[in-house]
C-alpha positions as CSV (number, residue, x, y, z in Angstrom):
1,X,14.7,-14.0,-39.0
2,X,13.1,-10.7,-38.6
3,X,10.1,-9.6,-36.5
4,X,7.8,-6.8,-36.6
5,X,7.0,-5.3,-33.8
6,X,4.8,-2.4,-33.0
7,X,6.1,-1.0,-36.8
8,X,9.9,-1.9,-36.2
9,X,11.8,-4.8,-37.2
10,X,13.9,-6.5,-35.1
11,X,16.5,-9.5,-37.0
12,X,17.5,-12.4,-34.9
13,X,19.3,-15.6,-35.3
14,X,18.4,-19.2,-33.8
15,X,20.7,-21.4,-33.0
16,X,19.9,-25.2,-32.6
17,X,22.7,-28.0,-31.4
18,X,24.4,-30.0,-29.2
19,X,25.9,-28.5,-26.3
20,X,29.8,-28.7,-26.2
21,X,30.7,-25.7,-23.1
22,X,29.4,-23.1,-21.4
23,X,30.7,-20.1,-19.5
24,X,29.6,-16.9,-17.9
25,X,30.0,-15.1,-21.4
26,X,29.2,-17.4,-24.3
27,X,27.7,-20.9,-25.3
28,X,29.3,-23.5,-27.5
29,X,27.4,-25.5,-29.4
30,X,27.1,-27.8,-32.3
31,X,25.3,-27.6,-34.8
32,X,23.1,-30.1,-37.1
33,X,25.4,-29.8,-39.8
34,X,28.6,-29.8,-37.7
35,X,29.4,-26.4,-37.4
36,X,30.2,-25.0,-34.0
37,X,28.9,-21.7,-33.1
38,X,29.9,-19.4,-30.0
39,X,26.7,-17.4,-28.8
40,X,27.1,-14.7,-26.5
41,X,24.9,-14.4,-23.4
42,X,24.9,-12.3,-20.4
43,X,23.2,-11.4,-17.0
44,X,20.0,-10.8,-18.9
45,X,20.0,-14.2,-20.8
46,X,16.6,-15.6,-19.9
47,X,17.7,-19.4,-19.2
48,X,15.0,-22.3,-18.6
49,X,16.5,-26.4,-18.6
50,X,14.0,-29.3,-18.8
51,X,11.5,-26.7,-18.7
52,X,12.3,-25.3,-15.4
53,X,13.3,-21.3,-15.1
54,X,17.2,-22.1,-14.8
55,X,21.2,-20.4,-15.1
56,X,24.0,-20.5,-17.4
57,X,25.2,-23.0,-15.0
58,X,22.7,-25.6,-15.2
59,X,23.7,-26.3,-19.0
60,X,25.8,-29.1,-19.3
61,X,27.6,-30.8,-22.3
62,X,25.7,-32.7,-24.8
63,X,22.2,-31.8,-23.8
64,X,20.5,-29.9,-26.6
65,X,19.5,-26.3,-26.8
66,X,18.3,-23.6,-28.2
67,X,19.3,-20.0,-28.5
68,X,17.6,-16.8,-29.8
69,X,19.7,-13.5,-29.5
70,X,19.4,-10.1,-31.7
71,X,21.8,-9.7,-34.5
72,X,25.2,-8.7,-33.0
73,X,24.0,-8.9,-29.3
74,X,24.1,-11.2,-26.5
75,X,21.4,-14.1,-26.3
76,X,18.0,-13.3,-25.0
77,X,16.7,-17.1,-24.2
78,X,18.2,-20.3,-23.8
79,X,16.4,-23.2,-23.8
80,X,18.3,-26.6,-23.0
81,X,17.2,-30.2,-22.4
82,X,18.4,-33.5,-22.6
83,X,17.7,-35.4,-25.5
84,X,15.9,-38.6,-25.2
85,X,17.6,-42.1,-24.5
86,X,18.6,-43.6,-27.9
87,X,18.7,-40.3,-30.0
88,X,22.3,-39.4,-31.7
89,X,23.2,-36.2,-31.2
């Protein structure tokens, strides 16, 4: 996707799945249609869980998230929650 700002574009990708790891340099997830995706992220990675201002390590496996980084850059947010009882993922 690409946004303007102040006259410049800036391209980013989201990412949407299930999470399958995390570590201090990436996040695995998996996709919606299967794929599995490593996303970068570092010490600047704005993270939030359930809502709540969070880190890398507060992500666990098979919660959902979502993650927004800058075309070949680490991740700028993560947002992860646990999907609600009864919902396949």
């Amino acid at each position: 996707m690409k946004i303007y700002v102040k006259g410049q574009t800036h391209e980013f990708q989201l990412y949407r799945g299930t999470v399958q790891s995390v570590s201090a340099s990436s996040l695995t997830l998996k996709e919606l249609d299967g794929t599995t995706v490593s996303i970068p992220v570092d010490a600047q990675t704005k993270v939030r869980n359930m809502g709540k201002k969070a880190s890398l390590s507060d992500i666990h496996s098979g919660e959902i998230a979502f993650a927004l980084r800058p075309v070949n850059a680490a991740a700028r947010q993560v947002r992860a929650f646990q999907p609600p009882p009864g919902l396949a993922h």
